[in-house]
C-alpha positions in Angstrom: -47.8 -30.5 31.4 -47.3 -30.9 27.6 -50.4 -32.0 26.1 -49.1 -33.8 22.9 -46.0 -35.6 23.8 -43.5 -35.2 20.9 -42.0 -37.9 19.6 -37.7 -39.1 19.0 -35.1 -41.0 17.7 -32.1 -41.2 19.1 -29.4 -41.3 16.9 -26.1 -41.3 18.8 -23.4 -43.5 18.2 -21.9 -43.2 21.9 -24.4 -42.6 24.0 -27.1 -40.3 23.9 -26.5 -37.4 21.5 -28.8 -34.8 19.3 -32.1 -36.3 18.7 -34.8 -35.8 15.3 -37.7 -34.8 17.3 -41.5 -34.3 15.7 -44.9 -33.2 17.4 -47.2 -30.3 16.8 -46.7 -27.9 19.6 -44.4 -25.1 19.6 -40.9 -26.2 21.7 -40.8 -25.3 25.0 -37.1 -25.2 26.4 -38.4 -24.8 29.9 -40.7 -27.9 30.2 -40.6 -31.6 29.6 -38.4 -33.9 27.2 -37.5 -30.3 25.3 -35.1 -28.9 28.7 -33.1 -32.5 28.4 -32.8 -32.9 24.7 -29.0 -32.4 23.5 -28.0 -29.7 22.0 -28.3 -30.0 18.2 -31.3 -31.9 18.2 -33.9 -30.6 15.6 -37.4 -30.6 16.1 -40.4 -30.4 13.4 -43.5 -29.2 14.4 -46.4 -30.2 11.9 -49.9 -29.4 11.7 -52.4 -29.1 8.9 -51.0 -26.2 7.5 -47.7 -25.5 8.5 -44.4 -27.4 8.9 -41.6 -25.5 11.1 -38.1 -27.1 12.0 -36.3 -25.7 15.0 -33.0 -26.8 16.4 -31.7 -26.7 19.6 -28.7 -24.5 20.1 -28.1 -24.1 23.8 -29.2 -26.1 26.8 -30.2 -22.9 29.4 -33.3 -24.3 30.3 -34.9 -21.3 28.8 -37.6 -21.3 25.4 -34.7 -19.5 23.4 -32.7 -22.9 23.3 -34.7 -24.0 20.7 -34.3 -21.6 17.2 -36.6 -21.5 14.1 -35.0 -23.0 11.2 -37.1 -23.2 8.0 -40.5 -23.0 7.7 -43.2 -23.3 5.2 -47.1 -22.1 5.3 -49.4 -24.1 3.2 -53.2 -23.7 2.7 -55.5 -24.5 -0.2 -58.4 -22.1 -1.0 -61.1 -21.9 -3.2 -62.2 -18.9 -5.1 -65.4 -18.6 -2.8 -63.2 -18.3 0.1 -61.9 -14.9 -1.4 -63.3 -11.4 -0.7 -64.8 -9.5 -3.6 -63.6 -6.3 -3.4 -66.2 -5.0 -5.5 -64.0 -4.6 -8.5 -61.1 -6.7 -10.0 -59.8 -8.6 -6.9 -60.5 -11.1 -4.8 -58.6 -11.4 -1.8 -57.8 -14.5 1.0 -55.7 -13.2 4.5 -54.4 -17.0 4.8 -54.7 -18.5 8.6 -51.1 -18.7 9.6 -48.2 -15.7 10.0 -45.1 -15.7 8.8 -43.0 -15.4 12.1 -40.9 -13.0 13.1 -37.1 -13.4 12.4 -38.5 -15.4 8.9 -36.2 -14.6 6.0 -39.0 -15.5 3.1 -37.2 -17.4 0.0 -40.1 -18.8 -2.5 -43.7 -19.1 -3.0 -45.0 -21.7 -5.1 -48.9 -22.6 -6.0 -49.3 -26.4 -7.0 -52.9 -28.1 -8.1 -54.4 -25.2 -9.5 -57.4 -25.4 -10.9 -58.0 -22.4 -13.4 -59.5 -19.2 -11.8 -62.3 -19.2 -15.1 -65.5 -17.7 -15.6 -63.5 -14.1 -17.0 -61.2 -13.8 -19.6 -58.4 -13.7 -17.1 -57.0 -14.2 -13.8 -53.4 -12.9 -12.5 -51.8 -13.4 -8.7 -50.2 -11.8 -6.2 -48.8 -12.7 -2.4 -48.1 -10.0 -0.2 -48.8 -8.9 3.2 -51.5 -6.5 3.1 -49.3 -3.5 2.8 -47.3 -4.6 0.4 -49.4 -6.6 -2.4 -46.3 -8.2 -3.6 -44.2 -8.4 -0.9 -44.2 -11.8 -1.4 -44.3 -12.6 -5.8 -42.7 -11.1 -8.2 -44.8 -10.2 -11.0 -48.4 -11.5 -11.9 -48.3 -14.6 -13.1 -51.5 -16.7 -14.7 -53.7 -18.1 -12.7 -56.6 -18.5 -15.5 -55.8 -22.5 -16.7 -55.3 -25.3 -14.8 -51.6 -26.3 -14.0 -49.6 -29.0 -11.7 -47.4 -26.0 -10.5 -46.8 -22.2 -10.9 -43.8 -20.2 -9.2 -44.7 -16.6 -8.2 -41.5 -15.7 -8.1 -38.9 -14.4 -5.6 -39.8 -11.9 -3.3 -39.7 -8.5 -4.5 -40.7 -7.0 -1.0 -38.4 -6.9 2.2 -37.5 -10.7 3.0 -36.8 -10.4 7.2 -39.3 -10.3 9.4 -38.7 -8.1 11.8 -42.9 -8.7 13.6 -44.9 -11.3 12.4 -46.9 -10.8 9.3 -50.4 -11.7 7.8 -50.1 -13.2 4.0 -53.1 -11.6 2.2 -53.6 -13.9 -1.8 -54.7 -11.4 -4.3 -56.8 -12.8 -7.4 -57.2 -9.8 -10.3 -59.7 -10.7 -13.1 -60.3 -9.0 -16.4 -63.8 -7.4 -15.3 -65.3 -7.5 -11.6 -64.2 -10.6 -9.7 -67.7 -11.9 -9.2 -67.3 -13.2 -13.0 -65.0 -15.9 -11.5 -66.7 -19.1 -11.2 -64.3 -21.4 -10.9 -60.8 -21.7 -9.2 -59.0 -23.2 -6.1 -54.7 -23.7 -5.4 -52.5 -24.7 -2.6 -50.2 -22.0 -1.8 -46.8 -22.6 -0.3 -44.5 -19.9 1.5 -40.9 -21.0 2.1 -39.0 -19.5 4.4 -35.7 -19.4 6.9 -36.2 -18.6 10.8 
């Protein structure tokens, strides 16, 4: 039984054909109104932090007729939220993956608030191996700004297992001089 029935419009001219579909569990090709959608109708699943659009590619009955898309991973955090390393950094693991099969394209920090109390602050987005797997660069995170791009990824782009976004926040001296700061991070990406 599907808990949170998703939601449709129909949208065919003669007769039923592909459907925009929206809800926020996972499809389920296998189960309820996703085994009888036609094929080519997309799907967005939303939740606080995450928006994913699948489309459905084969009707086998199976959870592999529905395909990933695009995808993006958003979360705002505050400079408390981070870890002290006990230097430099401060670091956030954010709460949602990128999946696997995810080609990464952009990420992109919006309503920044400046990372002050230190005489600077620089950021990177990787994935805990790779510190800027996901940024290119170390762009300014010390004033306030509407937006910032971090640049392109300069780290492998497919996903071949799931992977854990880890924010890296670098100040001049140790990062418990940082008294001030908080973003919304978004990661773009294909499925």
């Amino acid at each position: 039984m599907i808990t949170n029935q998703p939601q449709w419009l129909e949208s065919g001219i003669d007769g039923a054909g592909p459907a925009q579909w929206y809800g926020p569990d996972v499809p389920d090709g296998d189960r309820g109104p996703w085994v009888t959608a036609p094929v080519g109708s997309r799907y967005c699943r939303r939740n606080a932090t995450s928006t994913r659009w699948y489309e459905k590619r084969k009707n086998d009955g199976r959870d592999d007729d529905w395909a990933l898309t695009w995808g993006e991973i958003r979360q705002t955090f505050l400079y408390s939220e981070m870890t002290d390393g006990g230097s430099t950094a401060g670091t956030l693991v954010l709460d949602e993956q990128i999946p696997v099969g995810a080609w990464v394209l952009r990420t992109v920090l919006r309503n920044v608030t400046g990372f002050t109390g230190n005489t600077s602050a620089v950021i990177t987005v990787g994935d805990g191996t790779d510190a800027d797997r996901y940024s290119t660069g170390t762009p300014s995170v010390f004033t306030t700004a509407n937006a910032i791009d971090v640049g392109a990824v300069s780290g492998t782009a497919v996903h071949t297992a799931a992977a854990s976004v880890t924010v890296t926040i670098t100040s001049a001296t140790d990062f418990t001089s940082v008294a001030a700061g908080q973003a919304t991070i978004s990661i773009y990406f294909l499925g």
